[in-house]
C-alpha positions in Angstrom: 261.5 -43.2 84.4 264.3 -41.4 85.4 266.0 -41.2 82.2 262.7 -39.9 80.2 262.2 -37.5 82.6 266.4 -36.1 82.5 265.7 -36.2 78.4 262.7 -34.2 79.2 264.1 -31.8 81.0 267.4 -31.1 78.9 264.6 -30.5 76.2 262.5 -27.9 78.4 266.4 -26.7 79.1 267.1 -25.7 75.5 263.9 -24.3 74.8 264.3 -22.2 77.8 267.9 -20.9 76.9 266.3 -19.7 73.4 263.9 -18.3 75.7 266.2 -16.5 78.1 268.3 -15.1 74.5 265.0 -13.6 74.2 264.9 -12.0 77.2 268.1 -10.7 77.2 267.5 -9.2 74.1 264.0 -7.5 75.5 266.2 -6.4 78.0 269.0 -4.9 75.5 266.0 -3.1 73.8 264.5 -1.4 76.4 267.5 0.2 77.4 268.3 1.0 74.1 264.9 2.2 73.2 264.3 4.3 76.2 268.1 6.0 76.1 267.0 6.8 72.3 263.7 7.9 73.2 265.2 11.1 76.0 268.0 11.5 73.9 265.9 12.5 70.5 263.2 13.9 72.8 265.4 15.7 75.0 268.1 17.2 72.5 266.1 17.0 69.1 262.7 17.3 70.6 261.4 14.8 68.5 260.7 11.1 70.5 260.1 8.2 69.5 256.3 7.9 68.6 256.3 4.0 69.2 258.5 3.5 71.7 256.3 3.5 74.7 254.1 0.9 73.0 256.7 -0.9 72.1 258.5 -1.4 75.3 254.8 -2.2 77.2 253.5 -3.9 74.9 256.4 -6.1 73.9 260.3 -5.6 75.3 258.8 -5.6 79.1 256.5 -8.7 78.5 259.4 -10.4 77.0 261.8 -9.8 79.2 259.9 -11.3 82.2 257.8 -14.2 80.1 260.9 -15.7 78.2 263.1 -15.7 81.7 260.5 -17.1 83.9 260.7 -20.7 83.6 264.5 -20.9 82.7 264.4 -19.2 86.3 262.1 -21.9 87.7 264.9 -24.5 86.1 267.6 -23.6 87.9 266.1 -23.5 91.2 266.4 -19.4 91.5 263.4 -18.7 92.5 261.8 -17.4 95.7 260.3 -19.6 98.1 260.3 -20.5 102.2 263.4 -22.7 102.1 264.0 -23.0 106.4 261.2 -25.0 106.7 262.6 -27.1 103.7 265.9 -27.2 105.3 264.4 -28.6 108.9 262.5 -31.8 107.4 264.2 -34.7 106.3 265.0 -34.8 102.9 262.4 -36.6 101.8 259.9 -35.2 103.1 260.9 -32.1 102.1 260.6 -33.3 97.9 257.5 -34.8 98.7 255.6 -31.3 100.6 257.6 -29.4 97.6 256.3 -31.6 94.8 252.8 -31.2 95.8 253.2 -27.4 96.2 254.6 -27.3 92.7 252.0 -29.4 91.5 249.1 -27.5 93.0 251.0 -24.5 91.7 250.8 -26.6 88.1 247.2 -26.4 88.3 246.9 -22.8 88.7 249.2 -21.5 86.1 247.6 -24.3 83.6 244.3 -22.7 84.2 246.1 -19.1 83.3 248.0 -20.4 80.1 244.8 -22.4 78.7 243.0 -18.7 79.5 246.1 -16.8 78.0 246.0 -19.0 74.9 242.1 -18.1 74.6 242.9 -14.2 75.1 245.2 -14.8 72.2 243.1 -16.5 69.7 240.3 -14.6 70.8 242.7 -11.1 69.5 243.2 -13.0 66.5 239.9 -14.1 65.4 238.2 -10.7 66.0 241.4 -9.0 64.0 241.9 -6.9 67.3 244.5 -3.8 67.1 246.5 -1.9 69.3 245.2 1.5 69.8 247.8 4.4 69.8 250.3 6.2 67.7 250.9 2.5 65.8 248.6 0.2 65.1 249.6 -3.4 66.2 247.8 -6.4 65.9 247.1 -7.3 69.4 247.5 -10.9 69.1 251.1 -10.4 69.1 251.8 -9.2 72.3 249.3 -11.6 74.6 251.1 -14.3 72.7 254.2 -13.6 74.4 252.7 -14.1 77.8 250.5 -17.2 76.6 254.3 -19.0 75.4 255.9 -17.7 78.6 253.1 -18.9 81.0 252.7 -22.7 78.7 256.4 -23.2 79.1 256.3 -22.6 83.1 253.4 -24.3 83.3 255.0 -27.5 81.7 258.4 -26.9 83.6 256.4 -26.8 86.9 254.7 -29.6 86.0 258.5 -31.5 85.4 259.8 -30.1 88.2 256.7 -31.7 90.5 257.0 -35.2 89.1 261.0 -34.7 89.1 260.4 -34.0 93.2 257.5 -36.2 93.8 260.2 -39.2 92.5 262.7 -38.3 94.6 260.2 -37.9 97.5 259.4 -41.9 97.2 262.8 -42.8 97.1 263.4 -43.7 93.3 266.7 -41.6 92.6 269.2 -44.0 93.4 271.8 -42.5 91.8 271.0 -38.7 92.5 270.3 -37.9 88.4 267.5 -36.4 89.1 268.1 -34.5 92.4 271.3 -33.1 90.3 269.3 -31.8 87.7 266.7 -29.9 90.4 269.9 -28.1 91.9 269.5 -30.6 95.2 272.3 -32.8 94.8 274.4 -33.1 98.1 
């Protein structure tokens, strides 16, 4: 139903802002990180030992992972929209839905691998090799929670459009929440 769905997605929506704070603060870090890293190397000549592995390994994968599906959710993504604009409207949800849906399949394949990559670091106790020894696990994580979450908003966002597509938003709810509302 319409309303499941709309309850659905204001719950993807809060994780996602949590999410995004996350990014933002990766974000925050690396330019923090990095100005304190040619500062100290530059002037003390004395960098930052970890701060190359950290800004890889973590800040960068953070800062695109966490944003990626709040991105998807507010309908900022890239994508062909003239051909969009010339169908009817309807037609339009329906190609869209499927292209997200197909596009569903092949992230899910990538987050049930990611989540494999990331028990796979944890069973085998896997470190980081380098100047600090990390445990590995907790950098593919990020990418496994970044690619789950797009993977279930993609999913939303098909079913959102396939329902629209077959006529069932009467009230434009849902085509308000995908940013298509006229």
């Amino acid at each position: 139903k319409g309303s499941d769905m709309g309850q659905l997605n204001n719950l993807f929506s809060n994780v996602e802002r949590w999410l995004m704070t996350g990014a933002a603060v990766c974000l925050v870090s690396i330019m923090v990180v990095m100005v304190s890293d040619v500062v100290m190397r530059y002037l003390f000549n004395s960098p930052i030992s970890w701060a190359f592995e950290v800004l890889t390994r973590y800040m960068m994968l953070g800062s695109f992972f966490f944003a990626v599906s709040h991105t998807l959710e507010k309908n900022e993504h890239l994508y062909v929209e003239i051909f969009h604009r010339m169908m009817p409207e309807r037609i339009g949800q329906f190609l869209l839905g499927l292209a997200y849906a197909f596009t569903g399949v092949v992230l899910a394949g990538a987050s049930w691998m990611s989540y494999f990559v990331v028990q796979e670091n944890w069973l085998n106790n896997e470190f980081t090799a380098g100047g600090i020894s990390w445990p590995l696990w907790t950098s593919t994580i990020i990418s496994s929670i970044g690619l789950s979450l797009l993977t279930a908003r993609m999913a939303l966002v098909s079913i959102m459009r396939l329902y629209v597509a077959f006529g069932a938003d009467k009230d434009n709810k849902i085509s308000g929440q995908l940013g298509d509302a006229k």
